[in-house]
BALODREN-164381 format. One line per 5 residues: number of its first residue (from 1); their letters; for each residue x, z, y of C-alpha. Coordinates in nm, 3 decimals. Layout:
N
NUM> a> X/Z/Y | ... .
This chain:
138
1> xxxxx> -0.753/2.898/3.374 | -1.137/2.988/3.490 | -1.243/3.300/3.617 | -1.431/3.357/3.234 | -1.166/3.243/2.988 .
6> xxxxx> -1.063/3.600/2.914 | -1.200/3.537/2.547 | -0.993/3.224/2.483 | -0.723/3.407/2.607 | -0.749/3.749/2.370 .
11> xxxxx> -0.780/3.526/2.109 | -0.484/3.321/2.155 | -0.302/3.639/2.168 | -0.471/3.781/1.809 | -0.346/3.409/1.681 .
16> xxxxx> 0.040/3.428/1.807 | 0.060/3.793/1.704 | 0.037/3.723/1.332 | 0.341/3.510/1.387 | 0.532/3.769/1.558 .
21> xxxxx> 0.806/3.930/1.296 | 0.742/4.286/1.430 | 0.400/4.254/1.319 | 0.447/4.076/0.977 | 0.689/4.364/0.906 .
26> xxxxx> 0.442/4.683/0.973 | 0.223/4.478/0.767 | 0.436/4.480/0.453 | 0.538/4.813/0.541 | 0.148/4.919/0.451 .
31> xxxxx> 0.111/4.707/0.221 | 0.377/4.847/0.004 | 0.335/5.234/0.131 | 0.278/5.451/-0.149 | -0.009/5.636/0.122 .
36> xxxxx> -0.077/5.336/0.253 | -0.050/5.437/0.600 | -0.139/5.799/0.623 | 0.079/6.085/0.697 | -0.033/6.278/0.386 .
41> xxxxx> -0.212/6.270/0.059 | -0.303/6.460/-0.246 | -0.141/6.431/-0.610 | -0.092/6.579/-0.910 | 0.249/6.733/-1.049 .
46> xxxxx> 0.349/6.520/-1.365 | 0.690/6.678/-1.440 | 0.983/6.879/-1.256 | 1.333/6.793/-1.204 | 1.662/6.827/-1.010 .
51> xxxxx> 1.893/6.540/-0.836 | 2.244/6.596/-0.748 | 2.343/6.592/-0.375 | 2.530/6.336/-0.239 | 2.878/6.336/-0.129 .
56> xxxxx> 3.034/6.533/0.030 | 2.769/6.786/-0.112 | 2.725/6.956/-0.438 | 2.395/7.087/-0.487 | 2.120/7.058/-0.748 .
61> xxxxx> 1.819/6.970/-0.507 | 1.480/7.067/-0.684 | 1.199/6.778/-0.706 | 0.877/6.655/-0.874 | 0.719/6.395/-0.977 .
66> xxxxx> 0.403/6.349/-0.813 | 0.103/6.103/-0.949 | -0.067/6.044/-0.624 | -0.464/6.041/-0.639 | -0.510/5.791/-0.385 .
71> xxxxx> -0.316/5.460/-0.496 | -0.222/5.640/-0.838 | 0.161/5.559/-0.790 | 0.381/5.816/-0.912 | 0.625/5.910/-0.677 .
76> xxxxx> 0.959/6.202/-0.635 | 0.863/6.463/-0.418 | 1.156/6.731/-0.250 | 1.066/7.093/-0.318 | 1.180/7.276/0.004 .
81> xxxxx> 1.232/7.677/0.009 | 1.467/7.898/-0.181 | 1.331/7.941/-0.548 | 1.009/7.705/-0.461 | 0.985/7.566/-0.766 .
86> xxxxx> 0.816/7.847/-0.958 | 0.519/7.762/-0.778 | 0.486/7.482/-0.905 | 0.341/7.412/-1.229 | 0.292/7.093/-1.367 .
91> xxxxx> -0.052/6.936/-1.368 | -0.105/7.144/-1.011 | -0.253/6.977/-0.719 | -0.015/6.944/-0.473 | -0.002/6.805/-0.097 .
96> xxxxx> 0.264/6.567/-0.017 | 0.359/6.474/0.327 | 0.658/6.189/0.417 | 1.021/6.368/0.444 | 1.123/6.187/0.820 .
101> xxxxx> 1.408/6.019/0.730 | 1.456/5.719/0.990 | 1.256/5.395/0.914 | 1.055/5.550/0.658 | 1.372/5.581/0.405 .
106> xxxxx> 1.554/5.868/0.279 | 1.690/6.194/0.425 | 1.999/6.316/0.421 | 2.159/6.405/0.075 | 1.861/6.313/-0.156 .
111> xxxxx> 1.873/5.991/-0.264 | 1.533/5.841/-0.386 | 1.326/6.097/-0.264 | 1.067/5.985/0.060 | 0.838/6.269/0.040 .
116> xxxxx> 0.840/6.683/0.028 | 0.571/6.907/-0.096 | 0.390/7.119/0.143 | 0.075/7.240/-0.029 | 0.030/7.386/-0.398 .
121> xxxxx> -0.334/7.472/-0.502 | -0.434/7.472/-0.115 | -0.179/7.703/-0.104 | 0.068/7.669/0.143 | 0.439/7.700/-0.049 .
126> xxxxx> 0.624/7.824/0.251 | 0.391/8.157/0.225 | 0.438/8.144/-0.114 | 0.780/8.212/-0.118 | 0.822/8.399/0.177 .
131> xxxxx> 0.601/8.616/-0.059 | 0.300/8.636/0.166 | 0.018/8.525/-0.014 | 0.014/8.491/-0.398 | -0.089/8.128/-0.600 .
136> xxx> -0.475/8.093/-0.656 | -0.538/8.003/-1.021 | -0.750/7.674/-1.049 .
């Protein structure tokens, strides 16, 4: 090894990395991200509905179904806040952000759902129904 092989040597690194399974994996993981990678993204509200809890829970948890501009997937979306989903109209513009359940799955007693609402007409919803601010009409 020479005192200017620092190139070969980065570049030998860039060629075993592909082959690394760690690496392979976050690829996928972006490749088959609904946000491909971001934290959050925009959408539009297709339709409302509720999912029942899991066990040992019995709730009716309040979602949506979200058509996201960016990719154009349509993804379920949690609605967080007591009587939230007034707010929300369908065709409304809504910003989704990912729920935090571990490895990028599910959280808690909502099966199928990844992602929870956080914005409705640039409106944030927790003001909305804390009853702080009032929806802006688009």
């Amino acid at each position: 090894m020479g005192l200017v092989n620092a190139r070969k040597l980065t570049n030998i690194r860039k060629k075993n990395l592909k082959n690394q399974k760690a690496f392979r994996r976050k690829k996928l993981k972006i490749k088959s991200d609904p946000l491909k990678g971001s934290s959050q993204a925009k959408g539009i509200v297709v339709s409302k509905f509720q999912i029942e809890a899991k066990q040992p829970n019995s709730a009716l948890r309040k979602c949506c179904r979200v058509q996201l501009k960016k990719t154009g997937q349509i993804v379920g979306a949690f609605i967080p806040g007591n009587l939230a989903q007034k707010f929300i109209d369908e065709h409304d513009e809504v910003i989704i952000e990912k729920i935090g359940g571990k490895q990028g799955k599910t959280k808690g007693d909502l099966s199928g759902i990844r992602y929870q609402v956080i914005k409705v007409n640039d409106q944030p919803l927790r003001l909305l129904w804390k009853g702080r601010i009032e929806k802006g009409r688009r």
